[in-house]
C-alpha positions in Angstrom: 104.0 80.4 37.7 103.9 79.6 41.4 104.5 76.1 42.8 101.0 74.7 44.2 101.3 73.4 47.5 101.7 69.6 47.0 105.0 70.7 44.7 106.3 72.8 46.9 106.4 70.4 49.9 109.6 68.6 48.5 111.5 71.2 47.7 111.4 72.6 50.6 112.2 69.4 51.8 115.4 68.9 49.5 116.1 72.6 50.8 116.2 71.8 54.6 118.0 68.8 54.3 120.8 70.5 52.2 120.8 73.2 54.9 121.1 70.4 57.4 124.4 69.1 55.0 125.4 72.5 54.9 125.2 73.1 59.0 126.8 69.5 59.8 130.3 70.2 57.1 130.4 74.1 58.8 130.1 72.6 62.7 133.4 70.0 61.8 136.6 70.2 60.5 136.6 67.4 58.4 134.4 66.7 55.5 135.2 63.4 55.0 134.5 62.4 58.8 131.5 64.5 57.9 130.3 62.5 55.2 130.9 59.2 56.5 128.8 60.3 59.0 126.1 61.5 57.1 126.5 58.5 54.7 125.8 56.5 58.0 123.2 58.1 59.5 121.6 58.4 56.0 121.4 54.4 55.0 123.3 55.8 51.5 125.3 52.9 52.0 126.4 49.7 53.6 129.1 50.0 54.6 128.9 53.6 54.7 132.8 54.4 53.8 134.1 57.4 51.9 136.9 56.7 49.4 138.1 59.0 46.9 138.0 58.2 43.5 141.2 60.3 41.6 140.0 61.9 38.3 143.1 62.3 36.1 143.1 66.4 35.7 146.3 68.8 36.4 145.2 72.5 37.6 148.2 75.0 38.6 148.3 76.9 41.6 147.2 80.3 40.1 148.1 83.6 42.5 145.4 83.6 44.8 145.7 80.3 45.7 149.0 80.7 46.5 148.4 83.6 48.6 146.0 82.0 50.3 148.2 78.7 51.4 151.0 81.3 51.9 153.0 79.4 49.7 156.6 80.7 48.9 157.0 81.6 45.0 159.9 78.5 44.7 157.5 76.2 46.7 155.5 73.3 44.8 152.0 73.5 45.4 150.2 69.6 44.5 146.8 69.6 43.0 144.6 66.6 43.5 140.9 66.4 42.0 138.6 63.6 43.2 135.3 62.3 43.9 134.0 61.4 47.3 132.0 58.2 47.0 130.3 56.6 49.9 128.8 53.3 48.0 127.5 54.2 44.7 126.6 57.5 44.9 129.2 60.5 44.5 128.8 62.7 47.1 130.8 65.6 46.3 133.4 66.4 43.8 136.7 68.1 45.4 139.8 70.4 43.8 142.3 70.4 46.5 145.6 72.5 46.4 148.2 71.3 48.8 151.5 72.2 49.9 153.4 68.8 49.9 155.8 69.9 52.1 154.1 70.6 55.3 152.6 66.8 55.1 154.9 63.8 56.0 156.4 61.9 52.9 154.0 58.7 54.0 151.0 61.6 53.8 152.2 62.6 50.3 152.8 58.7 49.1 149.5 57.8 50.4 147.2 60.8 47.8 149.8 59.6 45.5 149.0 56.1 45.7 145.7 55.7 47.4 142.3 56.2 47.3 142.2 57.7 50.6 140.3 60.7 51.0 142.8 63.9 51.8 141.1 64.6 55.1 141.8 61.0 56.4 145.4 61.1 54.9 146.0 64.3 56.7 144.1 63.8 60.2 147.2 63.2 62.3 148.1 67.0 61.8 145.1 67.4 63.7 144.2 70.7 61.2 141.5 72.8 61.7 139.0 74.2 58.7 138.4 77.5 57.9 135.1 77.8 55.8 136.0 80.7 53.5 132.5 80.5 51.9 129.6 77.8 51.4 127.1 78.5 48.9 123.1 77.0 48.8 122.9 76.1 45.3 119.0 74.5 45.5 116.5 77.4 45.9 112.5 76.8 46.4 111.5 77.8 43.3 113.1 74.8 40.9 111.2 72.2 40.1 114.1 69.7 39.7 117.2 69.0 41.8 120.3 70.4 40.7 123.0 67.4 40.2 125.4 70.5 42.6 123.4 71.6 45.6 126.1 72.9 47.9 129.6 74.5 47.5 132.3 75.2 49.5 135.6 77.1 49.4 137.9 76.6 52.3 141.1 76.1 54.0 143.0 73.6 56.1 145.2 74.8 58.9 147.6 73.1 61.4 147.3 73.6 64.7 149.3 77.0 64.6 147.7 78.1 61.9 149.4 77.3 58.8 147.8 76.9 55.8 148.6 73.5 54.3 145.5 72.9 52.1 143.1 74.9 49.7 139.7 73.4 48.7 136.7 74.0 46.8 134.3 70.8 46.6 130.9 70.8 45.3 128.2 68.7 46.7 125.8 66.5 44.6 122.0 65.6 45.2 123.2 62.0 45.9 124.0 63.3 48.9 120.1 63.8 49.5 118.0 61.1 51.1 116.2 60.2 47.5 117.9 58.2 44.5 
């Protein structure tokens, strides 16, 4: 059954402005500067800050993702699983594989201890992203909002390339516009 025209008006709606999400977290290196940004320019909140609420769950580095951060078999790879919360609304939900040792002991004490986001923890490496994939998860034709709408995979580099940081977080509809 196709959508009639007044129905398909704010999907497509919901679709651009996920696509415009998508576009802003490719174009920047940070998603958490990112959403701040968008929380901002979005009136999601007042005062539009990102913190990062830690969700108590252990993962182990399994072999890709070791491969991917390069990290030596001996060498501990941290695993830290929050949500990014600007006001009420969780914006995204983030696993994040780390190597501990290529961030400073205050860097580690501060994901230990804190509800800093990683990406403002870790901003004095000055680290570049490298968007492995991002995956549109609203298409036109659903009637209703998916609480995920956007998922990306991706690693954080240093300066000379090293990879310190794998990530995969998943975006909610609170990050829309709407309630």
């Amino acid at each position: 059954m196709a959508l009639g025209l007044a129905a398909a008006a704010p999907r497509l709606g919901v679709v651009a402005e996920v696509q415009e999400l998508n576009a802003e977290l490719l174009g920047h290196d940070s998603a958490t500067a990112t959403l701040g940004a968008w929380c901002a320019e979005h009136h999601l909140a007042s005062p539009p800050a990102i913190f990062a609420r830690k969700l108590p769950l252990a993962k182990g580095a399994d072999a890709q993702v070791r491969s991917l951060l390069q990290a030596a078999p001996d060498e501990p790879v941290a695993y830290r699983r929050v949500e990014l919360v600007c006001g009420r609304r969780v914006l995204s939900m983030a696993d994040n594989w780390y190597r501990p040792r290529q961030l400073t002991p205050e860097m580690n004490r501060a994901l230990a201890n804190t509800d800093a986001p990683f990406g403002q923890v870790v901003k004095p490496l000055g680290f570049h992203r490298q968007t492995l994939e991002a995956t549109v998860l609203v298409v036109e034709r659903e009637r209703a909002t998916p609480r995920a709408v956007l998922r990306h995979r991706a690693l954080l580099e240093t300066a000379d390339g090293t990879p310190f940081s794998y990530v995969v977080e998943t975006y909610t509809r609170q990050t829309l516009g709407g309630p």
